[in-house]
N, CA and C of each residue as an Amber inpcrd file, in Angstrom:
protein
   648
   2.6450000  -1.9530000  11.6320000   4.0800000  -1.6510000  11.6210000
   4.3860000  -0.5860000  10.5740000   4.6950000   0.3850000  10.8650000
   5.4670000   1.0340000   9.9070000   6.4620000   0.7500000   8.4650000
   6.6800000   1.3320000   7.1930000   8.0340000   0.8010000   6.3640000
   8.8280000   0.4820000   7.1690000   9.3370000   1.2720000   7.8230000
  10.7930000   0.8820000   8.5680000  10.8990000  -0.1810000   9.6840000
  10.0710000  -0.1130000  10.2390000  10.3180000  -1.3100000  11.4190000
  10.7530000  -2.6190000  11.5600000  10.2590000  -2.8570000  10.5300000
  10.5890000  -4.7040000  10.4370000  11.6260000  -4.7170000  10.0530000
  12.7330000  -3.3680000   9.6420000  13.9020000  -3.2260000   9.2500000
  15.0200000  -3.4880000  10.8430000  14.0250000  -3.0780000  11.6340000
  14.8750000  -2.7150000  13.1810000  14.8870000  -3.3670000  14.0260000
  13.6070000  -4.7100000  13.5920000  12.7710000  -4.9870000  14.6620000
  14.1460000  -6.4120000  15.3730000  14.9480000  -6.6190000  14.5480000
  16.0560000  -7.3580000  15.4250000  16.7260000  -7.2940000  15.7690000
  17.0750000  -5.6380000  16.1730000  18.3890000  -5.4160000  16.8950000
  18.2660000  -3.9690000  17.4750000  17.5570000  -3.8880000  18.8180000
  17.6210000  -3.1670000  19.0960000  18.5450000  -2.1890000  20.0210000
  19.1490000  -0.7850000  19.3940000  20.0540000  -0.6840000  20.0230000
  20.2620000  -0.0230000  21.3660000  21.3220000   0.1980000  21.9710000
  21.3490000   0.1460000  23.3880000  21.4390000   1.2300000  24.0530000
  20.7380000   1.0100000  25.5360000  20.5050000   2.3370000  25.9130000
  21.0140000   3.6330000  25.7680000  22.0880000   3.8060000  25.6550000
  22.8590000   5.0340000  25.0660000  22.8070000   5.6180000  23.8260000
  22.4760000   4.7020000  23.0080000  22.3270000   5.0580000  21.7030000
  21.0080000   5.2980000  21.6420000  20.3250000   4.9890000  22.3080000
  18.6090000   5.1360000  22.0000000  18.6140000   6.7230000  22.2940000
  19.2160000   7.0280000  23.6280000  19.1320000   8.5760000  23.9130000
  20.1450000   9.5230000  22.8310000  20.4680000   9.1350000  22.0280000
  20.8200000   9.6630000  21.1910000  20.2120000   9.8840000  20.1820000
  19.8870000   8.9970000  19.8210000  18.8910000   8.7210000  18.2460000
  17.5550000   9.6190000  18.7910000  17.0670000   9.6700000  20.2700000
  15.8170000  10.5310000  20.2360000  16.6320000  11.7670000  20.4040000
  17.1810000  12.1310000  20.6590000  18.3060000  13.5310000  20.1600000
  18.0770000  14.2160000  18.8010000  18.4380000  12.8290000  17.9470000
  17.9770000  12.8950000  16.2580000  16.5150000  13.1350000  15.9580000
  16.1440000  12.4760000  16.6700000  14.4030000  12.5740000  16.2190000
  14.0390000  13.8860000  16.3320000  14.4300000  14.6730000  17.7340000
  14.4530000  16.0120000  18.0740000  14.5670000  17.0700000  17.0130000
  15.2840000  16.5410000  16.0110000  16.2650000  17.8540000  15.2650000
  15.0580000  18.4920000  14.2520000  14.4030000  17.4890000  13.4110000
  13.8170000  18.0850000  12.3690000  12.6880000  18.6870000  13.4080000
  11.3730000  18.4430000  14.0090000  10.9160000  19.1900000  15.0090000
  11.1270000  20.2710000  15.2440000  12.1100000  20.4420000  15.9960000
  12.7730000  22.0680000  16.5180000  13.0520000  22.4990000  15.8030000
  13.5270000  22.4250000  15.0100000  14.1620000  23.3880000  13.4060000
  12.7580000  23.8290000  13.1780000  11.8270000  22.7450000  12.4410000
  10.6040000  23.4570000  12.0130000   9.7710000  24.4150000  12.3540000
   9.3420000  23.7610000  14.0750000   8.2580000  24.6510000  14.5140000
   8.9250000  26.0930000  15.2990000  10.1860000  26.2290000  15.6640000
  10.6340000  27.2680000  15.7670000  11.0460000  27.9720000  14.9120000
  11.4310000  27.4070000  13.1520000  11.7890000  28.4560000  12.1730000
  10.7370000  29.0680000  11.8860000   9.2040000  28.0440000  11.7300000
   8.3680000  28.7120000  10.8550000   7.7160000  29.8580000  11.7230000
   7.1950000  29.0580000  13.3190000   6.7660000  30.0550000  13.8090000
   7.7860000  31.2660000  14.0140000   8.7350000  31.3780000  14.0800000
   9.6870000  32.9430000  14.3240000   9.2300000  33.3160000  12.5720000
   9.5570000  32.7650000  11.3940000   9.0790000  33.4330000  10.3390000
   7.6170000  34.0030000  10.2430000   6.6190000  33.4640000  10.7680000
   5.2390000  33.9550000  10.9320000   4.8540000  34.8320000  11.9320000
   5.6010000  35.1570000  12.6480000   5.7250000  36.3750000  13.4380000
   6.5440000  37.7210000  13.5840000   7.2810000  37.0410000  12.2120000
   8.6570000  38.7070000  12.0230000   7.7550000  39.5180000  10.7420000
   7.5550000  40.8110000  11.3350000   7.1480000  41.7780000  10.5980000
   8.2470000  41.9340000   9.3150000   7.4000000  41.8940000   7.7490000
   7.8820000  42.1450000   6.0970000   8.4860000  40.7920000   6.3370000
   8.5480000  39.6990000   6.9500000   8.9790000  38.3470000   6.2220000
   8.3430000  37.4790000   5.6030000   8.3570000  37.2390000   4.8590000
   8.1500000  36.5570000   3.1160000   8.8400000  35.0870000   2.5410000
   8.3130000  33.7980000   3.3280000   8.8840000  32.6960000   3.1350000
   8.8360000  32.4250000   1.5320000   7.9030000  32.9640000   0.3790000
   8.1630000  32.7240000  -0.8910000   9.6830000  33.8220000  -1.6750000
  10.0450000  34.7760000  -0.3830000  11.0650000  35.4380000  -1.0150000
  12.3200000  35.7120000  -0.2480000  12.2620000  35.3470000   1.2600000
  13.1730000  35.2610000   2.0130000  13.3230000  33.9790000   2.6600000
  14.7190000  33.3050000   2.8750000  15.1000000  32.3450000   2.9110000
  15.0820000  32.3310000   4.7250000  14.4430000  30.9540000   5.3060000
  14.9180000  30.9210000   6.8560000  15.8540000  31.2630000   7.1120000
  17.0690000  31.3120000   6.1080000  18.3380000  31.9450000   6.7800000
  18.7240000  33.6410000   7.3070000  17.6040000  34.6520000   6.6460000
  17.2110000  35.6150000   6.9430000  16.8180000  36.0180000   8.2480000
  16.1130000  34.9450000   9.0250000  15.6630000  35.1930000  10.0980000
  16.6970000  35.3070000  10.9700000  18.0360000  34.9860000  10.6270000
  19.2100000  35.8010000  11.4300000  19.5150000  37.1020000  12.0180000
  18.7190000  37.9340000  11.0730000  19.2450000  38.8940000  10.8320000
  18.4830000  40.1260000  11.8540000  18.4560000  41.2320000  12.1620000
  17.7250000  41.8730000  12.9020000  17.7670000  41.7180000  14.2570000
  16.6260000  42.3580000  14.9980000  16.4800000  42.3710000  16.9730000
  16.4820000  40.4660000  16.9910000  16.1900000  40.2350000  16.3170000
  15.6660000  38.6220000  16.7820000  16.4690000  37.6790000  16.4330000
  17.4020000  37.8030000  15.7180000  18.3140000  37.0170000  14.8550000
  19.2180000  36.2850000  15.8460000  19.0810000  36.5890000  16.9450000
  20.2180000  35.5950000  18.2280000  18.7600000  33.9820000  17.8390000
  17.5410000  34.2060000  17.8970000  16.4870000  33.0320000  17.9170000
  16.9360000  32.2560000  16.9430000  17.0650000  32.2960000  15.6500000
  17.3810000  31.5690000  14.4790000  18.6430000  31.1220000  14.5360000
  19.7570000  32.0580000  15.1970000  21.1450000  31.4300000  15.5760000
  21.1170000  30.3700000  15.7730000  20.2700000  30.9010000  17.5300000
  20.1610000  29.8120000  18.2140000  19.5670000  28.1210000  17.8990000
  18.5390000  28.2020000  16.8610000  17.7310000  27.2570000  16.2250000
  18.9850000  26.6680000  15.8330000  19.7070000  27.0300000  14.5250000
  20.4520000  26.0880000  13.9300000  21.3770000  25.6460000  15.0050000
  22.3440000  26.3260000  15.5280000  23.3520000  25.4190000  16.3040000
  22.2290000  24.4830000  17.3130000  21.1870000  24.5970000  17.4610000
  20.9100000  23.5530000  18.3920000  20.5570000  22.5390000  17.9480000
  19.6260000  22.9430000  16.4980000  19.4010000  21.6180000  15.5520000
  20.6040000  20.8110000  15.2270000  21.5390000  21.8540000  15.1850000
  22.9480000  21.2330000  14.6440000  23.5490000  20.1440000  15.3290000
  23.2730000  20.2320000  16.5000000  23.8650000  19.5770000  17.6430000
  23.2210000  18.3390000  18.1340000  21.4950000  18.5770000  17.8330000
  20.8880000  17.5200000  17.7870000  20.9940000  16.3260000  16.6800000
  21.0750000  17.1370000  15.4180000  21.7770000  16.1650000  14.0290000
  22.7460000  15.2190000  14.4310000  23.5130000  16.0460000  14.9090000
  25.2630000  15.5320000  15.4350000  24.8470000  14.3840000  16.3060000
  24.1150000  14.1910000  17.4650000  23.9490000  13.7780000  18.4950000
  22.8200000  12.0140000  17.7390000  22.2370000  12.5670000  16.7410000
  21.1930000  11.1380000  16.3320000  22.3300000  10.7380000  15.4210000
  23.3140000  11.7010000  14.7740000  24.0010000  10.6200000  13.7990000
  24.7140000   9.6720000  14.5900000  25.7260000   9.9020000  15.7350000
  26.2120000   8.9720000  16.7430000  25.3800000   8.0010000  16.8530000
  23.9540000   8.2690000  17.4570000  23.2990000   7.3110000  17.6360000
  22.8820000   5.9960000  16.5470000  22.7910000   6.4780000  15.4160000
  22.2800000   6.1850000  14.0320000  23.5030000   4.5680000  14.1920000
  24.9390000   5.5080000  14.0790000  26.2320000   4.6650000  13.9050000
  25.9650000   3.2160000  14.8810000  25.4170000   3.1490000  15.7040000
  25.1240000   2.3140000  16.4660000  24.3970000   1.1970000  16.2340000
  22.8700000   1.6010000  15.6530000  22.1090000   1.2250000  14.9700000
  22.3200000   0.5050000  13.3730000  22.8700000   1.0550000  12.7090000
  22.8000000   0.7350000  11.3300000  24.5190000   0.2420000  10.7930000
  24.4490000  -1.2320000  10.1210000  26.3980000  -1.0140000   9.8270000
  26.7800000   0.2890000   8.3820000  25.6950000   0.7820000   8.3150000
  26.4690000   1.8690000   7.1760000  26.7780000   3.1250000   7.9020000
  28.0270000   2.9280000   7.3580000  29.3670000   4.6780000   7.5870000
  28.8770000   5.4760000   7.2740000  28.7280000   5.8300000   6.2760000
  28.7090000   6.9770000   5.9140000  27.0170000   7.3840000   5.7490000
  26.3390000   7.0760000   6.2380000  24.6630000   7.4330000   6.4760000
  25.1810000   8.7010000   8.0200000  25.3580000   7.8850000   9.0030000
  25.8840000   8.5510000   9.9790000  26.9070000   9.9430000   9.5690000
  28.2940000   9.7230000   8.8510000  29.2100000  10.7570000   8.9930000
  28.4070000  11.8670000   8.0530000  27.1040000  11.7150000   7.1480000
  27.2980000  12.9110000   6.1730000  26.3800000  13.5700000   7.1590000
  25.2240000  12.8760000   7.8190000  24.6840000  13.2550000   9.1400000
  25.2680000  14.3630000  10.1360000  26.7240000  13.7870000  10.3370000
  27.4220000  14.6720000  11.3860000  27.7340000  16.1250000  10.3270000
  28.0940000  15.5380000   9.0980000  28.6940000  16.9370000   8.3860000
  27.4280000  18.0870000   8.1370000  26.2860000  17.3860000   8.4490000
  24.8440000  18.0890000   7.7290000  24.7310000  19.0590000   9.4560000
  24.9830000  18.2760000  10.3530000  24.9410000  19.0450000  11.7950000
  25.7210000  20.1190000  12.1560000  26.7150000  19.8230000  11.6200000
  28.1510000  20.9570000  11.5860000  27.8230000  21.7520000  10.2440000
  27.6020000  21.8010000   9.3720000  26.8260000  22.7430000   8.5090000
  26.1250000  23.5920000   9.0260000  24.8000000  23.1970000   9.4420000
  23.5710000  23.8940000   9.9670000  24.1150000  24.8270000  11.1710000
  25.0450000  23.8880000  12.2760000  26.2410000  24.8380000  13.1700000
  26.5000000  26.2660000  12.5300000  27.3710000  25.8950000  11.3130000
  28.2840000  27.5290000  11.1490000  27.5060000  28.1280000  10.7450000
  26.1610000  27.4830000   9.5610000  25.4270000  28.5260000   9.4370000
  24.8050000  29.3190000  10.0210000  24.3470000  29.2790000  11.7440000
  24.0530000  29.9350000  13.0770000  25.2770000  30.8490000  12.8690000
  26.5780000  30.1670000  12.8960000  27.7670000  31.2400000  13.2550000
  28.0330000  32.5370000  12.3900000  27.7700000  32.0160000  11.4540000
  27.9500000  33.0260000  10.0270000  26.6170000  33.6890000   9.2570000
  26.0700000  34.2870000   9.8710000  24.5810000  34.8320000   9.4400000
  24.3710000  35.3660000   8.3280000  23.4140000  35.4820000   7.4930000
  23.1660000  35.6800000   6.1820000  23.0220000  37.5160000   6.6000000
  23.1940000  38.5020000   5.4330000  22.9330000  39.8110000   5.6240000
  21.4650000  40.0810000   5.4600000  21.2730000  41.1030000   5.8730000
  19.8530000  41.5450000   5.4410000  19.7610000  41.8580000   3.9680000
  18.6610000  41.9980000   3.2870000  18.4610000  41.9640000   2.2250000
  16.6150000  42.0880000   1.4350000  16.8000000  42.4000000   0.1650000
  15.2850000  42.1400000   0.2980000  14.1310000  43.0150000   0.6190000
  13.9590000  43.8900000   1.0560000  13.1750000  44.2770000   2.3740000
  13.1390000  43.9620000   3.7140000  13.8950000  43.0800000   4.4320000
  14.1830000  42.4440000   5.2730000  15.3880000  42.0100000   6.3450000
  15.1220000  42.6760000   7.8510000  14.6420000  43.3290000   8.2540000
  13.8020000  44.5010000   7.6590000  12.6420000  45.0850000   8.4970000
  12.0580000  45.7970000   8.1740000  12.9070000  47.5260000   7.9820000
  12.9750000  47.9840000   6.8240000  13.8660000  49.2230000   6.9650000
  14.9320000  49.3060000   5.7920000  15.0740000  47.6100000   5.5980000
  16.3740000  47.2950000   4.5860000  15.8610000  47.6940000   3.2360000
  16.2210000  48.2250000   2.6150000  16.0310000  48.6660000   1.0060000
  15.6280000  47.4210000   0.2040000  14.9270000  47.4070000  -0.8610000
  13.8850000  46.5720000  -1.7870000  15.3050000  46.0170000  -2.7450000
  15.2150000  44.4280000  -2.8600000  16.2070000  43.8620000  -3.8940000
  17.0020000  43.6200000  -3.0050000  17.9990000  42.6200000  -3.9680000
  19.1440000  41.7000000  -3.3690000  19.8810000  42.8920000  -2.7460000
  21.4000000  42.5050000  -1.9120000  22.0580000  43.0000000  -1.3520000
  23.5140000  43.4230000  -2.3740000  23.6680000  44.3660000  -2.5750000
  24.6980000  44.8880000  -3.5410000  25.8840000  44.4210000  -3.3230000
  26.2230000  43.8210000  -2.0760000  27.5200000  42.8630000  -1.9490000
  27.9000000  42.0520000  -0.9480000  28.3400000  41.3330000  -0.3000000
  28.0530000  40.2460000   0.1460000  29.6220000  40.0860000   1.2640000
  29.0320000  40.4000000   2.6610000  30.0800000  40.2890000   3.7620000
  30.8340000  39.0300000   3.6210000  31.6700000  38.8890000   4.1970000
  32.4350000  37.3040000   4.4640000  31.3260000  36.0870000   5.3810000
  30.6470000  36.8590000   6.2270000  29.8270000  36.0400000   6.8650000
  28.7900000  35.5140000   6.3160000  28.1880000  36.4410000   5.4930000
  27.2680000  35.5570000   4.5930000  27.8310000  34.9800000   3.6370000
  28.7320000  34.9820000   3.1050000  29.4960000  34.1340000   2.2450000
  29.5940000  32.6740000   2.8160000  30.1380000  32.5690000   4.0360000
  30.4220000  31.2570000   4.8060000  29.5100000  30.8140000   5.1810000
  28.1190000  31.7370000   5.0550000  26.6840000  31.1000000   5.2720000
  26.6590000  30.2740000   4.2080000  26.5410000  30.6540000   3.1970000
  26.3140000  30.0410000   1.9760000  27.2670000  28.9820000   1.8660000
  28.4200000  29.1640000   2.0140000  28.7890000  27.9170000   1.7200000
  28.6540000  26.3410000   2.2700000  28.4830000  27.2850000   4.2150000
  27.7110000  26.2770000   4.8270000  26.3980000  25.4050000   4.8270000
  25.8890000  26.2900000   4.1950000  24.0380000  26.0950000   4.2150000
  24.4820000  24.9840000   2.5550000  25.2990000  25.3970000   1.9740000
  25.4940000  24.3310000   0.4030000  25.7260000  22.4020000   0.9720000
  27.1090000  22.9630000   1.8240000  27.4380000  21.6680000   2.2640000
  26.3200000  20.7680000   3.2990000  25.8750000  21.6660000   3.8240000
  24.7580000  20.6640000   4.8990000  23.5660000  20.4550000   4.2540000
  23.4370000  20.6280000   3.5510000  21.5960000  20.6340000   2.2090000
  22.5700000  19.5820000   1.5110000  23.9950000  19.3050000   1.0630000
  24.2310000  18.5800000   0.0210000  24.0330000  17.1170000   0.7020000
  25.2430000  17.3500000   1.6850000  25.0270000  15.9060000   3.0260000
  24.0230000  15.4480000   3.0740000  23.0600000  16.3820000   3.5350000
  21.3200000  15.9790000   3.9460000  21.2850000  14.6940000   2.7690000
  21.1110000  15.3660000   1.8700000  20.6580000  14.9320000   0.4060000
  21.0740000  13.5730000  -0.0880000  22.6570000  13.3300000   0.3600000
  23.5100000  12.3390000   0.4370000  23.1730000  11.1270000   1.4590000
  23.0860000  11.6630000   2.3570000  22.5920000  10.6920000   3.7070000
  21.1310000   9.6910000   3.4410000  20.0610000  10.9730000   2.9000000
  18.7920000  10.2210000   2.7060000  19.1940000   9.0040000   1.7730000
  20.1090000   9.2360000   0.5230000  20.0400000   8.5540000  -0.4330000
  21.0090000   7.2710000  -0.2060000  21.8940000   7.8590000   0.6240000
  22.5300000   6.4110000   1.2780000  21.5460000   5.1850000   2.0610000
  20.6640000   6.2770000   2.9870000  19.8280000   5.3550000   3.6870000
  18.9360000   4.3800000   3.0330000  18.6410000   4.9450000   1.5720000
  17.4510000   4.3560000   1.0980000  18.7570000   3.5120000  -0.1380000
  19.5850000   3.0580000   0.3600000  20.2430000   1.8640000  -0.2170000
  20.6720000   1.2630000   0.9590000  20.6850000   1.5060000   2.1630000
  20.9790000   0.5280000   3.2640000  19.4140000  -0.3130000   3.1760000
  18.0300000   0.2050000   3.1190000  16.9720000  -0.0460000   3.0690000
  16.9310000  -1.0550000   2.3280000  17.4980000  -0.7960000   0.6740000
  16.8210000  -1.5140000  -0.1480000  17.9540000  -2.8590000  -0.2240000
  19.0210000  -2.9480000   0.4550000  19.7160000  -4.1750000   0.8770000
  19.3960000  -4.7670000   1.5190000  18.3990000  -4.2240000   2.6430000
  18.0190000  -4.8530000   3.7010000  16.5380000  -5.5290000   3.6710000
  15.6910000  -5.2520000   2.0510000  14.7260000  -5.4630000   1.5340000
  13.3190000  -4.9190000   1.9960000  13.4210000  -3.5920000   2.4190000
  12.7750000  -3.1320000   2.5060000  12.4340000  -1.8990000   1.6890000
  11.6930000  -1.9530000   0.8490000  11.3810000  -1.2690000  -0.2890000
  10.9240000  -0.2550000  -0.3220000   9.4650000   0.0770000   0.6080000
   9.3750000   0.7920000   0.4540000  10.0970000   2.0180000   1.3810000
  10.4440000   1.6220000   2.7600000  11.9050000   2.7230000   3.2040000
  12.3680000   3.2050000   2.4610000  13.2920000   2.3260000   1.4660000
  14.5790000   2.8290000   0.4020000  13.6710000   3.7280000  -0.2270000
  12.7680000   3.4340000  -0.9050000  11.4550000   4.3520000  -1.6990000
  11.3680000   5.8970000  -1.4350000  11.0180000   5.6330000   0.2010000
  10.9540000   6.8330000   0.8570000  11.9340000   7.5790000   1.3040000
  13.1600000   7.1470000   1.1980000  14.4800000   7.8520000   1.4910000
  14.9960000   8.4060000   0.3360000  14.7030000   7.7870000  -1.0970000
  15.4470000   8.6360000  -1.8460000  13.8950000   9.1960000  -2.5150000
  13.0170000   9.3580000  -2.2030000  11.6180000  10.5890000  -2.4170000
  12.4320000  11.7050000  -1.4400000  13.2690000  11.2930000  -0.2790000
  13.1370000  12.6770000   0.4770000  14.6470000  13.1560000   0.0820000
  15.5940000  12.9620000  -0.3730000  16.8570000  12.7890000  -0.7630000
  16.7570000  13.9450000  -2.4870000  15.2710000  13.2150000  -2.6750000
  15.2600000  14.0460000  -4.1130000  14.5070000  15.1360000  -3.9000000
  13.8100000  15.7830000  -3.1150000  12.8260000  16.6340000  -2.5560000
  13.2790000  17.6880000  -1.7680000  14.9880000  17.4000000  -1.4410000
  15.9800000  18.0950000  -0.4590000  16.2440000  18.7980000  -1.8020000
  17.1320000  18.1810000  -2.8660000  17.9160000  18.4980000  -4.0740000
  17.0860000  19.1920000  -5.1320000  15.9890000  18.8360000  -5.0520000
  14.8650000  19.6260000  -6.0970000  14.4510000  20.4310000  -5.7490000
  14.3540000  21.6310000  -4.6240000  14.2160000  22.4430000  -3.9410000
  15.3850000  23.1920000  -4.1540000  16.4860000  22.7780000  -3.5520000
  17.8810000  24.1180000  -3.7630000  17.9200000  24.2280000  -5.3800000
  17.6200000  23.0240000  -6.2770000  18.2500000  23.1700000  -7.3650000
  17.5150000  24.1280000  -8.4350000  16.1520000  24.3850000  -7.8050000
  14.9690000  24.9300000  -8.1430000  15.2670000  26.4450000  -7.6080000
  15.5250000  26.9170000  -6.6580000  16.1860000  28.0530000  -5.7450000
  17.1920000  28.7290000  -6.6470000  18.2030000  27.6210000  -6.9470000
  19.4860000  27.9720000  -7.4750000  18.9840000  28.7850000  -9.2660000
  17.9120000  28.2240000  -9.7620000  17.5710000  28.4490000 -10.9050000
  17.0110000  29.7230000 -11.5020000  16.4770000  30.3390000  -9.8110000
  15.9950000  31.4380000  -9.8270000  14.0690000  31.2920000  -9.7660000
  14.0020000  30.0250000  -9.6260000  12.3270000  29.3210000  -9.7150000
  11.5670000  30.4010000  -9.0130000  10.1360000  30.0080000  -9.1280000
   9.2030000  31.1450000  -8.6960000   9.1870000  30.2390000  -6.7460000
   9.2070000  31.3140000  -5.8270000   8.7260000  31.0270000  -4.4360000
  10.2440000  30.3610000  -4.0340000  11.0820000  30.5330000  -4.5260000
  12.5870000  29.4320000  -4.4170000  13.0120000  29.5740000  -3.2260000
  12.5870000  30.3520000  -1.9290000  13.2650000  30.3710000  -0.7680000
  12.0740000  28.9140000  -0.2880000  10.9660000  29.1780000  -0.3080000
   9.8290000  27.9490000  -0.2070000  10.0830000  26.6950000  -0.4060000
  10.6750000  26.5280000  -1.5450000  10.5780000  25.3720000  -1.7680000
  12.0180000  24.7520000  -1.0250000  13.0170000  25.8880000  -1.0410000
  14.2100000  25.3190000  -0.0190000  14.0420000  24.7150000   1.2970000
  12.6470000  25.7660000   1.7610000  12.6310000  24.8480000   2.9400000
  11.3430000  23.6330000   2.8010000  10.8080000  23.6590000   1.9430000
   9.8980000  21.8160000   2.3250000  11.1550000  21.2450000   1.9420000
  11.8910000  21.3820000   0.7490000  12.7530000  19.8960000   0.7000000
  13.5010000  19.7840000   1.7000000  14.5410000  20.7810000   2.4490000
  15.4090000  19.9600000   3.6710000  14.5520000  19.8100000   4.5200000
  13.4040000  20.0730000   4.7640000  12.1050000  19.5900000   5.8050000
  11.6860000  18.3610000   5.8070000  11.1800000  18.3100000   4.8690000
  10.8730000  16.6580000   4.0400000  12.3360000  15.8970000   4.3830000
  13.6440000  16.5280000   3.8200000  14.2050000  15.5530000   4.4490000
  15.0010000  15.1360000   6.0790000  14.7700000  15.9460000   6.4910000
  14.9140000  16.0110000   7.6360000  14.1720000  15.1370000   8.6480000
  13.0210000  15.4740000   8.4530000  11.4840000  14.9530000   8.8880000
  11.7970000  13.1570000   8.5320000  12.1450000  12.8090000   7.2130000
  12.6170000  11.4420000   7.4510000  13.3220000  11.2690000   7.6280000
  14.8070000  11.8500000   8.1920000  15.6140000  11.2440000   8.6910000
  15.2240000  11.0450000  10.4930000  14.3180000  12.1240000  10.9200000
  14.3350000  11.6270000  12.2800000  13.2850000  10.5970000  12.2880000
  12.0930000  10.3200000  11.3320000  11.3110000   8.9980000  11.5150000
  12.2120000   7.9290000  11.4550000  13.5110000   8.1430000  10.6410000
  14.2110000   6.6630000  10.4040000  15.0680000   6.4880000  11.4290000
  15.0600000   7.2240000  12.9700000  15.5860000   7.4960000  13.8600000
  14.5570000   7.1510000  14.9310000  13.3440000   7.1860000  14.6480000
  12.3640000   6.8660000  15.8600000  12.1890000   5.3260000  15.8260000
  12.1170000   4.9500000  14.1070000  11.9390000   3.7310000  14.2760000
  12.9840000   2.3880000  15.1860000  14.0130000   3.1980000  14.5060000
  14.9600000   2.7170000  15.4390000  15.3070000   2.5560000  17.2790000
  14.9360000   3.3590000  17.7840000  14.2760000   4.2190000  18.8810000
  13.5990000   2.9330000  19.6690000  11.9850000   3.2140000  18.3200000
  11.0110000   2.0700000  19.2610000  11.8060000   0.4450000  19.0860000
  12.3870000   0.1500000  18.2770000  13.2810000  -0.9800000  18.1930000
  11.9740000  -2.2240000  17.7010000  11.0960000  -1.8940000  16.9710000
   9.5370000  -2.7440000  16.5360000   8.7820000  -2.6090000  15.4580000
């Protein structure tokens, strides 16, 4: 059995919600293997110096759009499900706010910058459109949620006496936050480490979504 299971294993929830919650499971997945692979295939991109949110930008930048609003939607779609599953509120709503985050940030694309696209001049961007502005603020609020959610979960866990879950929810809760806060600091590789931590936490929020899922 997995940490989590014996957490689930008596109430499993109902068909509608199950197709939801694998909705959730969906999200961290698709985010990943389509951010990294589109980053490992865009010519001058630099995951220790350009942020996935970059990959907006350029001939290809409709792909990364597209990534977040769909992840977004999948977030949205397991937190419903989640609500079903679990009696804590607000695990679910910061869920929905982390989905609608990741949303505008598709809507509101970061500028080029960097070297990046290939062509763009070396160093930050000398000033900063409205759209990447609302990136940023979006990409703040849905990394904060994330962060919030794990750490809620891993106190629904540890009420529910399962230890090491709660354990593992706020390892990924702190691994989200130690990453931007590391970014924010100016740290060495800081676009990198932005993305293992909302990866890491992401990645457990949809295991704590499968478990639920298999209902065992």
């Amino acid at each position: 059995m997995s940490i989590i299971s014996a957490d689930v294993a008596a109430a499993r929830p109902a068909a509608g919600a199950r197709t939801l919650l694998v909705a959730g499971v969906a999200a961290a997945p698709t985010f990943a293997v389509v951010s990294v692979a589109h980053a490992a295939t865009r010519d001058g991109f630099d995951l220790t110096r350009h942020p996935l949110s970059m990959l907006s930008t350029g001939d290809l930048g409709w792909l990364q759009v597209a990534t977040f609003v769909v992840s977004g939607l999948l977030l949205i779609a397991g937190a419903a499900g989640l609500r079903a599953a679990i009696p804590s509120r607000w695990a679910p709503r910061l869920l929905t706010v982390t989905g609608l985050g990741m949303i505008a940030a598709g809507a509101f694309p970061m500028d080029p910058g960097d070297g990046f696209p290939v062509g763009t001049p070396a160093g930050p961007a000398t000033s900063l459109s409205w759209h990447a502005g609302l990136h940023m603020v979006a990409g703040t609020v849905s990394f904060a949620a994330l962060t919030a959610a794990c750490l809620v979960l891993g106190r629904h866990f540890a009420r529910a006496g399962r230890t090491a879950a709660a354990g593992a929810s706020w390892i990924a809760g702190a691994t989200c936050v130690t990453g931007n806060v590391w970014a924010m600091m100016g740290g060495r590789a800081g676009s990198l480490t932005v993305c293992v931590g909302v990866l890491a936490a992401m990645f457990w929020v949809s295991a704590t979504q499968a478990a639920f899922v298999r209902g065992s």
